[in-house]
N, C-alpha and C positions, 0 to 999 in steps of 0.2 A: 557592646556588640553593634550599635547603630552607631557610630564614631566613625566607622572604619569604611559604611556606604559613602556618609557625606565627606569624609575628606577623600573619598576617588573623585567623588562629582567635582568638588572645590579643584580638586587635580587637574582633573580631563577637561569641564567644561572650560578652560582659559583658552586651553590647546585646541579645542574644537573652533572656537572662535576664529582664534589665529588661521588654522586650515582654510576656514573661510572666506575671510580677509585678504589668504595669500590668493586661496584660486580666482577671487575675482581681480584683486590685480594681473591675475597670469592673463585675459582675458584681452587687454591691450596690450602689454608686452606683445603673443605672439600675434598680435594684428600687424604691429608696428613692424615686426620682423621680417614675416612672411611678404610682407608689402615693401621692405628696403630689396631681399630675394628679388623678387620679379624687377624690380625699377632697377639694380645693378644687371641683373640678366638681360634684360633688353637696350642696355647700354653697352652689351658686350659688342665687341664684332663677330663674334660667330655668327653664325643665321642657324638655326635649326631647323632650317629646312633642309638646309645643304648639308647639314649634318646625318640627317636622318636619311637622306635621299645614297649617300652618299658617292661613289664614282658616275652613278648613273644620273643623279642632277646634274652635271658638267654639261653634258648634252638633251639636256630635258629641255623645253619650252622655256618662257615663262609664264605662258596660259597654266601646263602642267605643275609650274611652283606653286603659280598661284593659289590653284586648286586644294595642291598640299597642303599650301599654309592656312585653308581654309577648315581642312577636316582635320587639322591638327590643332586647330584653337589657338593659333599665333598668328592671325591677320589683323586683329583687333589692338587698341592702346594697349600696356600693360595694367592702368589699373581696370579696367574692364574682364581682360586676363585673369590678374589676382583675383577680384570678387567672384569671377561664375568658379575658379577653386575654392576660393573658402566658401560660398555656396554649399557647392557638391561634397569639400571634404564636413562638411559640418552634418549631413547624411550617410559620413560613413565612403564616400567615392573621390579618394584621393588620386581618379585621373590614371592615363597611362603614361609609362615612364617611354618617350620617344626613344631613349640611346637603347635600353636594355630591349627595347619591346614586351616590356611586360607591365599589365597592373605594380602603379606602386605599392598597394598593400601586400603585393607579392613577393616584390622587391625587397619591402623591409624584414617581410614577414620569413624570408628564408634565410637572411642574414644578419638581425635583431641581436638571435638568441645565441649566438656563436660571437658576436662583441660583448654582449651582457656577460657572459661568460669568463671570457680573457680580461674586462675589467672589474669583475667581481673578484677573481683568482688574484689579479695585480693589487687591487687596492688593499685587500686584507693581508695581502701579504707584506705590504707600505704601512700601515699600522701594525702592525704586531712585530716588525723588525723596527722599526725606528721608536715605538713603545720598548722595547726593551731596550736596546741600545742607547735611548736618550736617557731612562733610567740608568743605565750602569755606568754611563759620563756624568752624571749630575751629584753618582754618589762621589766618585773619585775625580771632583774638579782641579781639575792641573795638573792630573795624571797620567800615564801613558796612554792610556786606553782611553780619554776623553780628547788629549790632544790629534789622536790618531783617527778617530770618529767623526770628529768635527770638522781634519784637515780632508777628508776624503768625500763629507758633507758637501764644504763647500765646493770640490771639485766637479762632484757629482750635478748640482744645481746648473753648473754651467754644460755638463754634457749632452748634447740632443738624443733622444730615444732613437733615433734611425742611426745613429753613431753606438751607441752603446749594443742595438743589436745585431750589428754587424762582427763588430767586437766577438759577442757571446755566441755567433754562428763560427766564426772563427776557430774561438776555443774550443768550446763543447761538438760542436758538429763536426769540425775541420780536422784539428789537433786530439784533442780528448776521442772522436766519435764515441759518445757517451749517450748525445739526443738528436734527433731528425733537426734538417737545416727547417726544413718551414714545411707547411702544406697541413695538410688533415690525414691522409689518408697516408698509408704504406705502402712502398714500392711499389709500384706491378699488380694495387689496387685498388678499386673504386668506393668498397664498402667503407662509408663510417662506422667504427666500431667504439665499443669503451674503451678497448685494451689500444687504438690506436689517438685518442682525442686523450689518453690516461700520458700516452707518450710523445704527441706532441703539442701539447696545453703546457707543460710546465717550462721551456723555454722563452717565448713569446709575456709569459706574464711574469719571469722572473724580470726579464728585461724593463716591462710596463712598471712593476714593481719598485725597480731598486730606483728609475727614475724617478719614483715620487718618495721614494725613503728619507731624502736629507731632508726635506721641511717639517716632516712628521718627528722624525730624530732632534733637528734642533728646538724646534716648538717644545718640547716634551722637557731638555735638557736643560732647558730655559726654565720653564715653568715646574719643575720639579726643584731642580735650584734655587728655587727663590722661594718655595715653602717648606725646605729646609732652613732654610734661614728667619720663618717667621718665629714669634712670640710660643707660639701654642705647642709646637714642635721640639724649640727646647726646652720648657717644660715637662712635655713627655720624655724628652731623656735625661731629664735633671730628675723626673720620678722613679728611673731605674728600670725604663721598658727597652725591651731588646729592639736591637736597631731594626729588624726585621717588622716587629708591629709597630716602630715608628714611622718606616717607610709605606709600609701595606695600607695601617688605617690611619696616617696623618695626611704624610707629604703626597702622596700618590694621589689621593681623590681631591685634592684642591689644586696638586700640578696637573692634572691632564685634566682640569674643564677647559684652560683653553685652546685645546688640540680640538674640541668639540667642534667649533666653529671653522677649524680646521676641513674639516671633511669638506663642509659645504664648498668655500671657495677653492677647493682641489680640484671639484668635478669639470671646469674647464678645464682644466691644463690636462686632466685625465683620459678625458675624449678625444684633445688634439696629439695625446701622447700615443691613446691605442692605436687613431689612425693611420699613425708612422710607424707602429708595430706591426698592424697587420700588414700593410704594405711592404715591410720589410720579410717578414715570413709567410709571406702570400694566406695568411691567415683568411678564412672566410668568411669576414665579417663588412659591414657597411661602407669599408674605405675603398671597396672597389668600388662601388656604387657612387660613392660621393664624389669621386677621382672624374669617374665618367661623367657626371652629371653637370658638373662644372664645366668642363671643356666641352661637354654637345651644346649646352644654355638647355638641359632639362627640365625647361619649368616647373613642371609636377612634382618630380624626384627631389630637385633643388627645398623647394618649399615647403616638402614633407620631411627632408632631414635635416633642415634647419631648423624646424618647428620641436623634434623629436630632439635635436641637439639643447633648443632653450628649455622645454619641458625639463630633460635631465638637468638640468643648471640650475632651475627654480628649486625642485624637486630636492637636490641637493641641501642648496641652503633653506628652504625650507625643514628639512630633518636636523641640521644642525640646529638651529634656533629648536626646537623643538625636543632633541636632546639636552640642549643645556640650560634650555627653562627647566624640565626636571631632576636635574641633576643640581641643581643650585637654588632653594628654595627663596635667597635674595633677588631674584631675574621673576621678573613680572612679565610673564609672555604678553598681557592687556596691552603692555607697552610695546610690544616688536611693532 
């Protein structure tokens, strides 16, 4: 009965460690980051004054710019800039966003949870489609069904998400009207409802989806393939086990650890894919935001959804390694 406390502790304390080790490297990562933001942003030629002023700076002073640019916290160097934001956001006051006019935390904080969403709904649906499909090519390698999978894989990898969801407004919205072209809401109204996010949630992340399906699919097809092919494998069916618990409890759990690490390096291509999704189905999620914040030089906005873009990224590969140090008791997390 005491076996079973210490080998959680032996378990979990490696993994704790690692946590550790990752958050204090995240520590300069997002310095470095947030500091290349401001130094490209004040390399831009926009002015954000002129931005934020907008028809009415044309004819404004330049006493009046001046001024602007003084209570707006863009008179000074950029790294001067940077530090009194990391300053302030390090108490929690990540600034006002100039384009939107509103607190960034307001900024994020109304449209976070509506991208969390549409890339939660797309990624699982990118694993659980391309796990099974890359399992049902892997049994029958050279057969219809794997040739057909893999030739539509590779098609897929080359197709951009703002092509493919225009595609699926076409069909489903245009041709089919089966699902809403884009938006949140229903015709002729304002109310977020369940029965309408129930109805137009599932286009936007089918789309998000199937663009991340061929790597998850070939990873899978790959790596299921090839522990079919080991030593251990065919001895299990040289002992007379049905192909079903050869696949379940052999080939299956030593071909997908390495889809594990899969996740983590998904999450870029994930976040610049939803971006082009929401934009495409006017989804309400961060891409407006980020759209506008780039083209006014949003300091503040810029910085904070860079920062929220590399957290997610760490964060990612961070889970990965951290699944497959458990899932593979030869991987010595000590070592990540």
């Amino acid at each position: 009965m005491t076996a079973r406390p210490a080998g959680r502790r032996a378990l979990w304390a490696p993994a704790a460690r690692l946590v550790g080790r990752r958050l204090l490297a995240a520590v300069p990562v997002l310095a470095v980051v947030t500091f290349g933001v401001f130094a490209v942003a004040a390399a831009s030629p926009f002015d954000p004054v002129q931005q934020y002023a907008g028809s009415a700076g044309l004819n404004a002073s330049q006493e009046t710019l001046d001024q602007l640019r003084r209570n707006l916290g863009v008179d000074g160097p950029f790294p001067e800039r940077w530090w009194h934001w990391v300053t302030h956001a390090l108490s929690g006051d990540l600034g006002d966003s100039t384009a939107l006019r509103q607190p960034v935390s307001q900024v994020i904080g109304e449209r976070l949870g509506w991208s969390v969403l549409l890339c939660a709904a797309g990624f699982l649906f990118a694993i659980a489609a391309g796990t099974a499909l890359g399992v049902a090519a892997a049994r029958r390698r050279g057969g219809m069904l794997d040739r057909a999978v893999t030739s539509v894989s590779y098609t897929l990898e080359a197709a951009p998400p703002f092509w493919l969801g225009l595609l699926a407004i076409w069909l489903f919205a245009i041709q089919l009207d089966v699902l809403p072209a884009g938006g949140l809401t229903d015709t002729g109204s304002d109310a977020v409802t369940a029965g309408a996010v129930l109805r137009h949630l599932p286009l936007p992340a089918l789309v998000l989806g199937v663009s991340q399906v061929p790597w998850f699919l070939l990873y899978v097809r790959q790596g299921v393939a090839d522990a079919l092919d080991e030593d251990a494998v065919r001895g299990a069916r040289a002992r007379g086990l049905s192909e079903r618990t050869v696949l379940l409890g052999h080939a299956l759990r030593s071909g997908l650890l390495p889809v594990l690490t899969l996740v983590g390096s998904r999450v870029p291509e994930l976040i610049t894919g939803a971006l082009l999704v929401e934009t495409v189905f006017s989804w309400p999620g961060i891409a407006s935001a980020t759209v506008e914040a780039a083209t006014s030089t949003d300091f503040p906005l810029l910085a904070a959804l860079t920062a929220l873009a590399t957290v997610a990224v760490l964060a990612g590969n961070l889970l990965a390694d951290l699944l497959y140090g458990l899932a593979d008791p030869r991987v010595a997390l000590e070592e990540m």
